[in-house]
N, C-alpha and C positions, 0 to 999 in steps of 0.2 A: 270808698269811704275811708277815713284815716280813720284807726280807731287808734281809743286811748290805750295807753300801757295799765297793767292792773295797780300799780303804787298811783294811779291819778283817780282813780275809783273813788267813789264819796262815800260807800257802800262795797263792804268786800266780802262778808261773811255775816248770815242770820243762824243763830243757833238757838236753841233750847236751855235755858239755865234751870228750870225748874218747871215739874206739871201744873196744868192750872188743878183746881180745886175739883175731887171728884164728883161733887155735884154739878161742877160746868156743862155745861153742851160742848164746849172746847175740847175735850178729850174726847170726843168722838168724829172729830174732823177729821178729814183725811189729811191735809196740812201738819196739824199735830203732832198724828200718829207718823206721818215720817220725819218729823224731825225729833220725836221720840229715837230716832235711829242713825240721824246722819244729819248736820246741818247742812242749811244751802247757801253753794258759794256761788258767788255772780264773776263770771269771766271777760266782760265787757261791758260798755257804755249802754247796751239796750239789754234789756231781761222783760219777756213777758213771763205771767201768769194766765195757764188756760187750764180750761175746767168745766163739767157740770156744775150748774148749781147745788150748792152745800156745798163745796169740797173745801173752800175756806180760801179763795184765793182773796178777797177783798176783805177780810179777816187777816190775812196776814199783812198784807201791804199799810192796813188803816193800824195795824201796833208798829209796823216799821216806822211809818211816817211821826206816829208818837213817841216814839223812841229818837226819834232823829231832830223832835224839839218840835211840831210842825201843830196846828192845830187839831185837833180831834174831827171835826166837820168839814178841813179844809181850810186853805189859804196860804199865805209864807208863816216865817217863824214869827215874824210880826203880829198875826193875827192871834186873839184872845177870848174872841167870842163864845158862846153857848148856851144854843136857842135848848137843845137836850141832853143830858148825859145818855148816849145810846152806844157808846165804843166798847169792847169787850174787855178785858184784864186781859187779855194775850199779851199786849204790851210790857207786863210787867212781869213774864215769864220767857222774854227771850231778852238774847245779847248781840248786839249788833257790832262787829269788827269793821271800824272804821278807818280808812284811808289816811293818807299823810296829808295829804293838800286840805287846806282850809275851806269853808266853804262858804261861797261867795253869792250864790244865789241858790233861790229853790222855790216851788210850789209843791203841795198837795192838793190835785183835783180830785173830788170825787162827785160822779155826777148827778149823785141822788139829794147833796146839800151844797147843790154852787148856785141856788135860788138864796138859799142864806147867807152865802159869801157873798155876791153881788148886794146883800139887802145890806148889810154890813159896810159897805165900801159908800154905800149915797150915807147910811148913818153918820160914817166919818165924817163925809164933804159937806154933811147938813151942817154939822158944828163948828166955830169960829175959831180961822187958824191964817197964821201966815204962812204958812208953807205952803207948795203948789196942791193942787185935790189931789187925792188919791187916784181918782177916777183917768189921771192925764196916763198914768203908767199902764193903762187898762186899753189906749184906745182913744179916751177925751170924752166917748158915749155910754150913758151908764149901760150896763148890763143890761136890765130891765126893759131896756129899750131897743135891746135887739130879741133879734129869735134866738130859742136857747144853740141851736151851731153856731150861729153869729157869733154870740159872747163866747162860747169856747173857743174860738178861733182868736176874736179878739186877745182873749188872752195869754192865749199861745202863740200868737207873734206881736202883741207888745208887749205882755210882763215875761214871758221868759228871755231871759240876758244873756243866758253862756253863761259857764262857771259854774253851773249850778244841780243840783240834784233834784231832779221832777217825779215826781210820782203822780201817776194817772191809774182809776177805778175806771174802768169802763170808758175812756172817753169817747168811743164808737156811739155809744147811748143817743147823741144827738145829732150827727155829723153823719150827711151823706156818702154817698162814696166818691165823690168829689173831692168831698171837703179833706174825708181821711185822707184822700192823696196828697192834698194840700200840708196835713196836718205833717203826715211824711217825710213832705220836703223841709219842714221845722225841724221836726226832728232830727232830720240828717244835716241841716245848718249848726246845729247847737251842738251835735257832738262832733264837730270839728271844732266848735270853741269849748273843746271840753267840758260836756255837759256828760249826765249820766240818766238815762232813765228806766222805771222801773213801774210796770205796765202790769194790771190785772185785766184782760179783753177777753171777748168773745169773737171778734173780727177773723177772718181766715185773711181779707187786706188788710190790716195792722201786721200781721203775724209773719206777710211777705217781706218785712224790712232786713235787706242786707244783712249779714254778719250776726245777728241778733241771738240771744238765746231764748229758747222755747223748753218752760218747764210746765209740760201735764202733771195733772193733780189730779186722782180719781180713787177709787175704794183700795186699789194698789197698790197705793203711795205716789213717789213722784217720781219722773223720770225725766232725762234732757233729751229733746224730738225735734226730728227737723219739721217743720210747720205741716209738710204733706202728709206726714204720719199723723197728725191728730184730728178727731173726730168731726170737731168744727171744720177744719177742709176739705177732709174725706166726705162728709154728708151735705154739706153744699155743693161741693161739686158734683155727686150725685144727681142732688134735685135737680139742680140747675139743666144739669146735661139730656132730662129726660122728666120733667116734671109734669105730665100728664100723667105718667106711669107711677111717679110716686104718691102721685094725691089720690090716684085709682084704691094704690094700697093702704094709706093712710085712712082714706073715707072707709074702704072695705073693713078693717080692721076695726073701726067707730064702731060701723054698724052693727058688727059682731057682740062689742063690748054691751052696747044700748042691751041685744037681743038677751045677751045672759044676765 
C-alpha cells in the first residue's frame, strides 16, 4: 500500500481548546479525559477508533466531522438536512490542525442515520431540476431499495472519488464479512488516490488493514495498539477458537447472577 506523506493529510492533529460545560456528560468520557492531557495526532491515511461502549469514540469522530464542515447526521459538505438536533457540543470544544492539500471530496457515514441520508437524496431527485439526480452519484438505485450493506456499499464505491476525507461510525454495523473485505479493498483503492480515513469500529476485520493506526479508548485513556492487542480481537478470537467452552462460562455465570 503507498501511503500518503503526513503534509497530504486532510486531518493531522484533534486537540482540546477548551472543557465542555461541567454539567456535560462529555467530561466524563474517556475520549475527553485524554485529551484533557495530550491531543491526538493521526500518522496516516487510515486511523481507527476502538473501544467499549461509552468511551466516546463516535462522540469524537461525529464533532470532527462537524468541525470539518460535514453534516451533523451525515452525508458531504453538501448536505444540510436535520430530521434532529442529537450531536453533542464536543464539536465546539476541540481544534482540528488541518493539512495543506485542499479538499476535494468527502463523506461522513454514520450508520445509525444513513436511513435519513438516503431519505434525503430521493427528497432531492423528487424536486424539479436540470441537473443529473443525485441518486446517479450513489449507484443510479435509490438507497431505500437496497438492503442496508447494499447501500453502504453502493456508496462506497460510487460516491467516494479519491481526494477526499471519509469518516465512517461503525460501518461494520451492516456489512457482512464479505462485504467488509469488499469494503477493504475501497479502502485501500482510495488511499492510493489519496484519500484519508478515519473510522470509529468494533470489527477485529476492519482493524486488520495494512499500515493503519489503531487507537483504544478505555477508562485509561488512549493508547496506539497494534490490532492483536486490543480486546475486540483478543475476545473474538477466543470465542471463536473454542466457543462451546466460552458460552459453558458465559451461561454459568447467567445462572449465578439470576441465582443472587
Amino acid at each position: 500500500m503507498e501511503e500518503n506523506s503526513l503534509s497530504e493529510l486532510y486531518v493531522r492533529e484533534v486537540s482540546l481548546i477548551r472543557k465542555p460545560p461541567k454539567e456535560s456528560y462529555l467530561r466524563k468520557l474517556p475520549v475527553v479525559c485524554a485529551l484533557t492531557k495530550a491531543p491526538i495526532q493521526f500518522h496516516g491515511p487510515v486511523t481507527f477508533f476502538v473501544g467499549e461502549n461509552g468511551t466516546g469514540k463516535s462522540t469524537l469522530i461525529e464533532a470532527l466531522a462537524v468541525v470539518m464542515g460535514f453534516n451533523p447526521e451525515g452525508g458531504t459538505r453538501n448536505f444540510n438536512f436535520s430530521t434532529q438536533e442529537t450531536h453533542s457540543e464536543l464539536y465546539d470544544c476541540i481544534r482540528v490542525a488541518k493539512g495543506i492539500k485542499p479538499l476535494r471530496d468527502g463523506f461522513f457515514l454514520r450508520a445509525e442515520s444513513f436511513y435519513n441520508v438516503a431519505t434525503n437524496i430521493d427528497d432531492l431527485d423528487s424536486e424539479p431540476s436540470f441537473g443529473r439526480p443525485v441518486i446517479d452519484s450513489y449507484g443510479g438505485v435509490s438507497l431505500h431499495h437496497q438492503s442496508h450493506g447494499e447501500s453502504f456499499m453502493a456508496l462506497a464505491e460510487n460516491r467516494f472519488g479519491g481526494n477526499g476525507l471519509y469518516i465512517l461510525d461503525e460501518p461494520e454495523a451492516a456489512l457482512s464479512p464479505m462485504k467488509l473485505m469488499r469494503l477493504m479493498c475501497r479502502i485501500d483503492k482510495l488511499v492510493k488516490q489519496h484519500s484519508q480515513f478515519i473510522i470509529a469500529t468494533h470489527s477485529p476485520i476492519l482493524m486488520t488493514f495494512p499500515g493503519a493506526t489503531t487507537y483504544e479508548l478505555s477508562a485509561d485513556g488512549i493508547r496506539s495498539v497494534d490490532y492483536r492487542e486490543t480486546e475486540h480481537y483478543q475476545m473474538t478470537r477466543r470465542f471463536l477458537e473454542n466457543p462451546d467452552k466460552m458460552l459453558k462460562i458465559l451461561f454459568s455465570d447467567n445462572s449465578k447472577r439470576k441465582q443472587d
